[in-house]
C-alpha positions in Angstrom: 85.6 56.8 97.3 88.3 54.4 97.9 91.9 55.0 98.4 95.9 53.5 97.3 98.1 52.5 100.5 101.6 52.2 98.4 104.3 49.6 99.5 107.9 50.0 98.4 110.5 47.9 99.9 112.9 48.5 97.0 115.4 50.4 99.4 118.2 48.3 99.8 121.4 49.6 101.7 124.7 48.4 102.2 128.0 48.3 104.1 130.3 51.1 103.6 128.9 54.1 104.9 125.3 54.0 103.0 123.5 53.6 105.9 125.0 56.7 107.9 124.3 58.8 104.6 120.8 56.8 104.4 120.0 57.8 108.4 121.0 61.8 107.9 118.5 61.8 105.0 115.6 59.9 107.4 116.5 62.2 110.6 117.1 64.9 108.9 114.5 67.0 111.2 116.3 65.6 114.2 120.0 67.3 113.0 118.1 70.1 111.7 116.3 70.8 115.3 120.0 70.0 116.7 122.0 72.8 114.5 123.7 70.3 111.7 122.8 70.9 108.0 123.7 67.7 105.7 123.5 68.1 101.8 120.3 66.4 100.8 119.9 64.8 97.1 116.5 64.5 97.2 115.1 67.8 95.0 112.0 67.8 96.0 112.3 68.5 99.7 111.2 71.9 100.9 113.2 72.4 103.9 111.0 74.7 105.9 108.3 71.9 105.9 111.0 69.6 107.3 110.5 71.2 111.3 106.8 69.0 110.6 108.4 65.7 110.1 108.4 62.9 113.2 111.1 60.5 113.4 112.0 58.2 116.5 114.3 55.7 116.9 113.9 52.1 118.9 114.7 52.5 122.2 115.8 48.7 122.4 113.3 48.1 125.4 110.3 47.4 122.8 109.5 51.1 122.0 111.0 54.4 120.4 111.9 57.4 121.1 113.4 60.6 119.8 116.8 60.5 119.0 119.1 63.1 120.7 122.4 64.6 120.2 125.3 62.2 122.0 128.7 63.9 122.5 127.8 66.8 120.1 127.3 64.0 117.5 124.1 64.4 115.1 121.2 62.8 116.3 120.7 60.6 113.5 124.0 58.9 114.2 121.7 57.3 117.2 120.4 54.9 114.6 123.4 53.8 113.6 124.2 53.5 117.1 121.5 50.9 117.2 122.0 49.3 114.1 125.1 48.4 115.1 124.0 47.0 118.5 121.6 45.2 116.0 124.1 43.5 113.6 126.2 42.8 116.8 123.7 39.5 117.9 124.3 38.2 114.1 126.4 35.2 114.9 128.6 35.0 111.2 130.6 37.3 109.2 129.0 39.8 107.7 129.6 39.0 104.0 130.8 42.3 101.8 127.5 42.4 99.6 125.2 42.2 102.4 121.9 44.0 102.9 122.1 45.2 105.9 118.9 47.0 105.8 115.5 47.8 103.9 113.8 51.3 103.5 110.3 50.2 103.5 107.9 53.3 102.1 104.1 53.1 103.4 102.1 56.3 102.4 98.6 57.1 102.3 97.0 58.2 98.9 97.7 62.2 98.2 94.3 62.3 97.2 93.1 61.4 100.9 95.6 64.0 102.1 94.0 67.1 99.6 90.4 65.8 100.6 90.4 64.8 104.4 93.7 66.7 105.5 94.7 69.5 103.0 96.1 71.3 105.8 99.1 68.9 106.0 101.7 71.3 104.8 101.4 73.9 107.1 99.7 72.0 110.5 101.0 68.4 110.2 98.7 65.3 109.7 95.6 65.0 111.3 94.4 62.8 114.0 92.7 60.4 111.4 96.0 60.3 109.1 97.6 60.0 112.3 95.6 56.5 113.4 95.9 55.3 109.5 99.9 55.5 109.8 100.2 54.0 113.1 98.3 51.1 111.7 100.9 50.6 108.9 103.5 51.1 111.3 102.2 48.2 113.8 101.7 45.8 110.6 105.1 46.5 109.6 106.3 46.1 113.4 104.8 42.6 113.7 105.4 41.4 110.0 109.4 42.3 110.2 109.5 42.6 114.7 109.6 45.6 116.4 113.1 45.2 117.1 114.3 45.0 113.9 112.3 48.4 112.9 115.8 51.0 113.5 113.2 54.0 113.4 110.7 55.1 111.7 109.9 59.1 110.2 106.5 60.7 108.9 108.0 62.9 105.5 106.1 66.5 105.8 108.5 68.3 103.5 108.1 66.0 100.3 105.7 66.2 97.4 103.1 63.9 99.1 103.3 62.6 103.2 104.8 59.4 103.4 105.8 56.9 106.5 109.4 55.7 105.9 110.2 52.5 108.5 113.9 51.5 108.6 114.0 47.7 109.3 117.0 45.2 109.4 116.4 41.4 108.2 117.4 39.8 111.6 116.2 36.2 112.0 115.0 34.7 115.4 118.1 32.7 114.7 120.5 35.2 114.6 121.1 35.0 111.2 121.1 38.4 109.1 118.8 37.6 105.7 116.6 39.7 104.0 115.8 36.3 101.7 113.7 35.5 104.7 111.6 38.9 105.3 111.1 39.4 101.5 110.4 35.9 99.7 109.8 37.5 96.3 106.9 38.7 94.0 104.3 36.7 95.3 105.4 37.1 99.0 105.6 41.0 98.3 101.8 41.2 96.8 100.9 39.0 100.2 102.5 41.8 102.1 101.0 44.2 100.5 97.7 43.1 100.8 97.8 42.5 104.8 99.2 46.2 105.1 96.0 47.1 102.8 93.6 45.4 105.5 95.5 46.7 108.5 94.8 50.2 107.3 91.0 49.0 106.0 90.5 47.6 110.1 90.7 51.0 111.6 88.4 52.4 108.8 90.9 53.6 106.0 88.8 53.2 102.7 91.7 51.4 100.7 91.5 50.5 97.0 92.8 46.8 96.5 94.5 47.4 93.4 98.5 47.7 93.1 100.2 51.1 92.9 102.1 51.9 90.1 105.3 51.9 92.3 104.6 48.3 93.3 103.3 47.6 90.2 106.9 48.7 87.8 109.4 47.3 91.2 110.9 50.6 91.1 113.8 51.5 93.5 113.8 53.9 95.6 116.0 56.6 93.0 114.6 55.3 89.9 111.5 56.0 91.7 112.6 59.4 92.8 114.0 60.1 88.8 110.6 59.3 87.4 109.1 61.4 90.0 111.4 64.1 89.4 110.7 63.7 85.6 107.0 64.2 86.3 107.8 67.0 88.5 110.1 68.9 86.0 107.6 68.2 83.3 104.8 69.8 85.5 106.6 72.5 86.3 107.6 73.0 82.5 103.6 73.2 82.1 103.0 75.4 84.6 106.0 78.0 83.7 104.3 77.6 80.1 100.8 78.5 81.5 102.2 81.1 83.7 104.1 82.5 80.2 100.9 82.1 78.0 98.7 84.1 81.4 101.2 86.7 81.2 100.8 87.0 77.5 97.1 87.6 78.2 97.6 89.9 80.7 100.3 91.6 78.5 97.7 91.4 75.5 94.7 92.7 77.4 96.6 95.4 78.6 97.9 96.4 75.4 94.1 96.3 74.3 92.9 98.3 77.8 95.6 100.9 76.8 94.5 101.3 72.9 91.3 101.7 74.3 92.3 104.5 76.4 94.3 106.2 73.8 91.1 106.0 71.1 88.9 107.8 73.9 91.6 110.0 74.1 92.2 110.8 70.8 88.0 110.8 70.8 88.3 113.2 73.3 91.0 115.4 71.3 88.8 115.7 68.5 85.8 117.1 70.0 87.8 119.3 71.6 89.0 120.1 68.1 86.1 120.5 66.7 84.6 123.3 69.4 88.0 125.2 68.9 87.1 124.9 65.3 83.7 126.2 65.9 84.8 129.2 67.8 87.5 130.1 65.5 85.2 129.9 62.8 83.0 131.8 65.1 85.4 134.9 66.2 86.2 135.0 62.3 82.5 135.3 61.7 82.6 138.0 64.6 85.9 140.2 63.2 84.6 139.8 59.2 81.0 141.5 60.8 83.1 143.8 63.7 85.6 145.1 60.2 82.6 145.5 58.1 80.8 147.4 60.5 83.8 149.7 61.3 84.1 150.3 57.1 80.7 151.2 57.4 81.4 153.8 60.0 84.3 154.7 58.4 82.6 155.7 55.1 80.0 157.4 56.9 82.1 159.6 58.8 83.7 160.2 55.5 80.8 161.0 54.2 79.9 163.4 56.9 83.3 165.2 56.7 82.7 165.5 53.0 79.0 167.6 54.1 81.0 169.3 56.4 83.5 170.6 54.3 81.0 171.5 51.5 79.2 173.2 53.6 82.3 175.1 54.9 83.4 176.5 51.6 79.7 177.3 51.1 79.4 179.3 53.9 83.3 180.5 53.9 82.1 181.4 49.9 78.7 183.4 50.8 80.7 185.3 53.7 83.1 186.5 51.5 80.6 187.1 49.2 78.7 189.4 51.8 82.2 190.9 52.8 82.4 192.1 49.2 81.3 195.9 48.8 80.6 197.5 45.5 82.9 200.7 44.5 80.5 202.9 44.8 78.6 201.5 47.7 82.4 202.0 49.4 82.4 205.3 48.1 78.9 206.1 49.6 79.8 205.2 52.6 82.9 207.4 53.2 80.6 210.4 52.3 77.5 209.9 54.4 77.4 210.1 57.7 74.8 209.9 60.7 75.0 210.8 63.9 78.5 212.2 64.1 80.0 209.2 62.9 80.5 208.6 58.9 78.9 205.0 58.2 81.9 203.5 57.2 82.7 203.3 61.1 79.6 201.8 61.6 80.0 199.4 58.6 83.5 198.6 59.9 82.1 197.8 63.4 79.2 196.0 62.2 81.5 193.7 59.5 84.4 192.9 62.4 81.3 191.4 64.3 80.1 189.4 61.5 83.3 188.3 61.0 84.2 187.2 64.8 80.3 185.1 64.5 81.5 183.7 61.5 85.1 182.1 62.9 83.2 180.9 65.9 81.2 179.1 63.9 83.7 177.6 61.9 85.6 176.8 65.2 82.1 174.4 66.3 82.2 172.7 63.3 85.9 171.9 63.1 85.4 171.1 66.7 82.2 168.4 66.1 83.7 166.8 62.7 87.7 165.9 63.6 89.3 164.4 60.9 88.7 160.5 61.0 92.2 158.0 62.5 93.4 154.9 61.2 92.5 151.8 63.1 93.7 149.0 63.3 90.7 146.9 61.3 91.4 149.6 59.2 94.7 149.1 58.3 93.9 145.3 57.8 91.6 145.9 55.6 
């Protein structure tokens, strides 16, 4: 699978502070490391990815180095430092609309980075990405001279990884002319193609087709606006996924908890029913309970009624026998035997009858008490 290698060199800056403003945004690690926080316009920096980035600055002996912290100044003033020392071997007037430098952009494809270094973001490039960017940054050293390259930085904290080379048109002549680094069109696409087969020589598997960034000549900010209008548009389709997830979620929940609330009311039912069932039950067992207690009722009823018959008949043949005809009472106050007339002895013999009949009378009341109310009976 082959690969993009983009080349902007849209950047332009200019007198009049830009270039300061221009070298806290490219250093910005650098002041970060150092203590000073600058205001960056660019949105899509994450700031604590920015401790990855690597930015130098020329040393003016044919090399770089890390810029430092002068006079408790920010380090990226150091490049303005020596872009001043630069523009000081121009031998005219600077004129007022003068370029004074170009931001050159070199950056691998963000499809190489996800496939052969996705752990960019949180470890820093690789050594292979490492080997493919110093190869764009010796092309650009030797198409533009190494001492016209300010500094170079290696982004970590953008969107995609990208080598950013700071270079000022200085001719061998001392003459200060971007006109003679960057020809036009057809120069640009010859440019581009040579940085294309420096990063092909040390085995980079580019793509020799043009970017779309070289392709529309985009500046560096309308470059950043489209990419931010691709960005917010992404982000507008992933907070609409994320909403239309959580609606799922939401929705499967609601489902998940319907669910649980049928079983529920499943389970209230049967539980329903078996009450039901044993009401219906316990009914069953007080309708049987009362209608055996009626029963028992009337036959001790019954009973009582036997009992009492039987009472008065007894109570009616005693008195009966108690009953002595006139002349039978007569008789017996005449008669007498053994010294004693037999109305003693029929006296005697009567009070004993009478004391055997009151016991008995006494067992039956005694046997047969009169039946209660209950409380089945009263309900029925």
């Amino acid at each position: 699978m082959s690969y993009t290698m983009t080349f902007d060199a849209s950047h332009k800056v200019g007198r009049g502070g830009h270039a300061q403003a221009f070298f806290r945004h490219i250093a910005r690690d650098l002041d970060q490391a150092a203590g000073f926080q600058f205001t960056q316009a660019n949105k899509n920096i994450v700031p604590d990815r920015t401790r990855l980035n690597l930015t130098v600055v020329n040393d003016g002996e044919g090399g770089f180095r890390k810029a430092r912290s002068v006079a408790g100044r920010p380090p990226s003033d150091e490049f303005d430092v020596y872009l001043k020392q630069r523009l000081s071997t121009v031998d005219r007037k600077l004129r007022k609309d003068a370029v004074l430098m170009r931001g050159l952009i070199l950056q691998l494809d963000p499809r190489w980075f996800e496939e052969h270094n996705p752990s960019w973001r949180a470890e820093g490039m690789n050594a292979e990405a490492a080997r493919y960017m110093g190869a764009a940054l010796d092309w650009a050293c030797a198409e533009f001279g190494q001492a016209n390259v300010v500094g170079w930085s290696v982004h970590l904290d953008e969107v995609s990884p990208q080598l950013q080379v700071m270079v000022t048109p200085i001719t061998d002549d001392g003459r200060l002319s971007q006109k003679d680094f960057f020809k036009g069109p057809a120069d640009l696409k010859r440019q581009h193609k040579e940085l294309r087969d420096a990063v092909a020589a040390v085995g980079y598997d580019v793509e020799y087709r043009v970017t779309e960034r070289s392709r529309e000549h985009l500046s560096s900010s309308e470059f950043q606006a489209k990419a931010d209008r691709l960005r917010d548009a992404a982000q507008e389709a992933e907070r609409a996924q994320s909403a239309n997830q959580l609606q799922a979620m939401r929705l499967l929940k609601r489902k998940s908890d319907l669910d649980e609330h049928e079983a529920r009311l499943a389970d209230r039912e049967q539980e329903a029913r078996v009450l039901s069932a044993k009401a219906d039950q316990a009914a069953q067992d007080a309708r049987v309970a009362a209608e055996s207690a009626l029963r028992a009722r009337e036959a001790a009823l019954h009973a009582r009624r036997a009992a009492d018959n039987e009472r008065h008949r007894m109570e009616d043949m005693h008195k009966h026998l108690e009953e002595v005809p006139a002349d039978v009472d007569r008789w017996l106050d005449k008669v007498s035997f053994g010294g004693q007339t037999l109305r003693s002895r029929f006296d005697a013999d009567m009070a004993k009858l009478k004391a055997l009949r009151r016991e008995a009378l006494a067992m039956t009341q005694k046997s047969d008490p009169p039946p209660k109310s209950s409380r089945t009976e009263l309900e029925l």
